[in-house]
C-alpha positions in Angstrom: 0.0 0.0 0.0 2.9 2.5 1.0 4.0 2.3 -2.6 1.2 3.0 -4.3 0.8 6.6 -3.0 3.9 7.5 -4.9 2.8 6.0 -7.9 -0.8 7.4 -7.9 0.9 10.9 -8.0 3.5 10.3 -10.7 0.5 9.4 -12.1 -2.0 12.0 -11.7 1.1 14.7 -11.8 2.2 12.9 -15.7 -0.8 12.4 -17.0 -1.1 16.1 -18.4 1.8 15.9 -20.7 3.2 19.3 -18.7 4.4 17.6 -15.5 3.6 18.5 -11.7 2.7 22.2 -12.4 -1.1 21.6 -13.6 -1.0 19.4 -10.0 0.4 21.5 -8.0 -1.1 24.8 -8.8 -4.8 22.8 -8.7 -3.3 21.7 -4.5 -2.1 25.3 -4.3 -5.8 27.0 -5.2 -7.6 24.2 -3.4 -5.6 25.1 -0.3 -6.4 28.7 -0.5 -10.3 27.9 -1.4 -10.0 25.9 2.1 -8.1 28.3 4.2 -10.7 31.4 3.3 -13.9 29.0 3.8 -12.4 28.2 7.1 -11.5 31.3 8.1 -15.2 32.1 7.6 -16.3 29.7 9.2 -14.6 30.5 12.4 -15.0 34.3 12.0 -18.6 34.2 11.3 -19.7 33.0 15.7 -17.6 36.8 16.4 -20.4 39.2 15.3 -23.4 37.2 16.9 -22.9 39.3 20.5 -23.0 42.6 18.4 -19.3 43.4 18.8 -19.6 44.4 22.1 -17.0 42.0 24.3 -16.8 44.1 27.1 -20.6 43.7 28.2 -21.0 42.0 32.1 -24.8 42.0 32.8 
């Protein structure tokens, strides 16, 4: 199983004819699409007390 991984993406990253770069930038703007959506995610519970973080009563 180990060695299959390797071989799966020589593959994948071959198969276009222009080597790893079609591969790499499609992880690259994945990534990015995945940090923002999470960083949304997270951000979005902060403005649900109306931005005030100093209220005690």
């Amino acid at each position: 199983m180990p060695d299959t991984v390797p071989d799966v993406v020589t593959a994948l990253a071959s198969a276009s004819g222009q080597g790893p770069g079609a591969l790499l930038r499609i992880l690259l703007l994945g990534s990015m699409v995945g940090a923002v959506l999470l960083a949304w995610f997270l951000l979005r519970g902060y403005r649900s007390n109306g931005g005030d973080d100093n209220k005690n009563d």
